[in-house]
N, C-alpha and C positions, 0 to 999 in steps of 0.2 A: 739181101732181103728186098725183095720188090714196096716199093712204097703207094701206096695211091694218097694225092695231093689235093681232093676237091674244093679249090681257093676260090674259084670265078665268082662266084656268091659273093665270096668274103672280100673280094677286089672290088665288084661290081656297089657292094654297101660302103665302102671306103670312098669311094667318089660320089654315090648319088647322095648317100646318107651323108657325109660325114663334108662332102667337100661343098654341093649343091645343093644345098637347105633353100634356102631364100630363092633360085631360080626355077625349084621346082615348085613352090610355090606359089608363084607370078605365074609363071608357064600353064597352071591349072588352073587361076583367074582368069587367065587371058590365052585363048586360044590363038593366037595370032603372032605369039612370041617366038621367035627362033627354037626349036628344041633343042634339045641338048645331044651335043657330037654321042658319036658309038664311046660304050667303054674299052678301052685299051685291052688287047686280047692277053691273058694271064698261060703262057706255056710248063704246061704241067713237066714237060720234061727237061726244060730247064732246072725248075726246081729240084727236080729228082737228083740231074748233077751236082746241084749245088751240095745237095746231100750227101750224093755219095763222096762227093772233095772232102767234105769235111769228116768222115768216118774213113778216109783212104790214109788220112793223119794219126789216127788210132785213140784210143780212150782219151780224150779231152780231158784229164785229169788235172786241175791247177796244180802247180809245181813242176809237172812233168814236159818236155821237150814239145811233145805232139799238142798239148795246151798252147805254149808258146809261138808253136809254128802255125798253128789253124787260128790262132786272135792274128798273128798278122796278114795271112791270107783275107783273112774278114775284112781288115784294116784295107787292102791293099784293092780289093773287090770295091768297097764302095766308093775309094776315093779315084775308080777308074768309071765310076759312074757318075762323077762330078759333083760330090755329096761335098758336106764341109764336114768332117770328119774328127773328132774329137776322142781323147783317152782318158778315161779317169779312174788310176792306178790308185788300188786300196792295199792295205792288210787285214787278214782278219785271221780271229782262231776258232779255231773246228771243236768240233764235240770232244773230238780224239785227241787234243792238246799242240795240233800242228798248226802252223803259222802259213796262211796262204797268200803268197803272191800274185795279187789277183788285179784281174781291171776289167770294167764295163766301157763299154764303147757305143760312143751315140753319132751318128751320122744326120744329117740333116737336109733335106731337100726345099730347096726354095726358103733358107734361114732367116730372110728378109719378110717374109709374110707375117702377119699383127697373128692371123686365125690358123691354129694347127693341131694335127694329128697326131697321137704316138701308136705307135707298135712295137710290142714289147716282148720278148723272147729271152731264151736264156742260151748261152754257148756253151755252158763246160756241161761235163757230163759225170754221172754219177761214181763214185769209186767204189759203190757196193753194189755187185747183181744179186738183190732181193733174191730175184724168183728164181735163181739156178739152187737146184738141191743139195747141189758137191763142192759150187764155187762159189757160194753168196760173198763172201770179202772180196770178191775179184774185180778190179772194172770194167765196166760193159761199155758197147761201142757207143750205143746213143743215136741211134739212127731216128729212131721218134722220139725220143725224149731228149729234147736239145735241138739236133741238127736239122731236124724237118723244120720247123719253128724258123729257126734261123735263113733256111732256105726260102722258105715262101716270102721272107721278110728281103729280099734277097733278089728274089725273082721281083719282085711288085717296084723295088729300088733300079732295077735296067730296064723295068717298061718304065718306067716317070724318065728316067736320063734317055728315054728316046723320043718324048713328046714333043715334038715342034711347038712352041711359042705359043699359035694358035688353039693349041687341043690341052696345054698346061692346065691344072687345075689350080683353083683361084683360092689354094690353102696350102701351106706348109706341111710337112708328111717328116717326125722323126719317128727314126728307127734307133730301138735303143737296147743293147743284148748285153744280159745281166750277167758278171758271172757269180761265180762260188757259192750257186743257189741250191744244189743238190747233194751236200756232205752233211748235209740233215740226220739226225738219231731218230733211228726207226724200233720204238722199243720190241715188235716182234721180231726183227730179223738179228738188230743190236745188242739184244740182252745181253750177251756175255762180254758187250766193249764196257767201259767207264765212260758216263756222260757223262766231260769236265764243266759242262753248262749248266748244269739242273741247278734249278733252282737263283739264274742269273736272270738278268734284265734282257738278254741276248735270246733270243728261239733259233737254234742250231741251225733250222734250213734258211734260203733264201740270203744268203746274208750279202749277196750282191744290190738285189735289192733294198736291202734295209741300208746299205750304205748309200745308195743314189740318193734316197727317200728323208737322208737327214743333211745331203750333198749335192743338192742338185742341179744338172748340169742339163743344160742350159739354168743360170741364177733364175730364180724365183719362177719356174717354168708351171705353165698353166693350158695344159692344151683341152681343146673343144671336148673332144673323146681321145677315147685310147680304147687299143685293141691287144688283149695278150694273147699269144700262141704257145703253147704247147700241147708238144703230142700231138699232131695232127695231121701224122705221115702213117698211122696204122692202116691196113688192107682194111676195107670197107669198112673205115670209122666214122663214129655218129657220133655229133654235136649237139649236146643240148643248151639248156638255157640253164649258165652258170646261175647256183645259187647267193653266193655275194653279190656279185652283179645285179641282181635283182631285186637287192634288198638296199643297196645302196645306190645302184646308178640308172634304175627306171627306164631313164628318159628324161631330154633337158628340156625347158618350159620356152614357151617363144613369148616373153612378155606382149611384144608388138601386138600380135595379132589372137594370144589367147591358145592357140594349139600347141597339144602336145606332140612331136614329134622325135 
């Protein structure tokens, strides 16, 4: 499946927004300031490999061999990019009464910085194809849901491990991919499984998530912003302006000087 990847935006706001607040600021005060280096170019077909490596492993399904062997490929990927590389192996149980061996993996660039970024993504992939007519219990490959996500996050991890000293951005960048966030109970397609969670403290999906979120790795971690990906390897896909996000993260407030940015 052909993917298109249009990240350069989303790379280009990760450094001016997220890493250059303060210089872009002065830089507009003050005409006379050094401007700010080119942004580091984002290869759309890098990513694309990245993608297809991890779909060439087969349905990412937690328990399953090809799960185990594309998380260490992941593993193995970042820490050739010079990340500091960390595992944080969970359990958890599913709608369906099964026990999953599961682990998120957070990777870190420039772990020494006070100010940093996260990008968040998910690795495994779904063990029900919803939308097949014939084979909805089936697992599906995950090429946009999951593996693109994880790609782009991936590709932005070997431009920063190629930045000279000079061209470094002067912030911290984790990357942090969740699993066993997609064996969620979908009451239209699930209706005839038993949801062993209804009515628990537990919401079936995400549970990779919900475990970092009460475990968090980096301790007490507080970054500037954070960016989540998914799905964002479909043929001419269109991004809009997430509704949570908008209701809870605005925009952060610059006391100093009174602008919002």
């Amino acid at each position: 499946m052909k993917l298109s990847i249009p990240c350069k935006g989303l790379l280009l706001a990760l450094f001016l927004s997220g890493c250059r607040d303060e210089a872009v600021e002065t830089s507009a005060s003050n005409p006379s300031e050094k401007p700010l280096p080119p942004v580091p170019v984002f290869n759309a077909d890098s990513a694309y490999a990245f993608t297809a490596k991890q779909v060439a492993f087969g349905p990412r399904v937690p328990n399953s061999p090809a799960h185990q062997a594309c998380g260490d490929y992941l593993l193995a990927r970042l820490k050739a990019y010079g990340l500091t590389v960390r595992e944080q192996p969970f359990q958890a149980l599913t709608f369906t009464g099964v026990t999953l061996r599961a682990r998120n993996l957070i990777a870190q660039y420039h772990p020494q910085a006070a100010r940093r970024i996260a990008v968040f993504g998910h690795w495994d992939t779904r063990p029900f194809a919803d939308a097949d007519p014939v084979h909805k219990n089936a697992p599906m490959d995950g090429a946009s849901d999951g593996a693109s996500a994880v790609a782009v996050a991936l590709e932005m991890a070997r431009v920063l491990s190629q930045q000279p000293d000079s061209l470094a951005p002067n912030v911290g960048v984790d990357f942090i991919f969740f699993d066993a966030e997609d064996w969620g109970y979908d009451q239209d397609t699930q209706a005839g499984l038993p949801n062993q969670l209804a009515g628990s403290p537990t919401d079936s999906w995400c549970l990779g998530s919900q475990y970092w979120a009460t475990h968090l790795v980096p301790a007490n971690y507080q970054p500037a912003y954070g960016v989540l990906l998914d799905m964002v390897g479909a043929k001419g896909g269109r991004f809009t302006r997430e509704g949570v996000s908008r209701a809870y993260a605005r925009g952060s407030h610059n006391s100093r000087n009174g602008k919002q940015r």
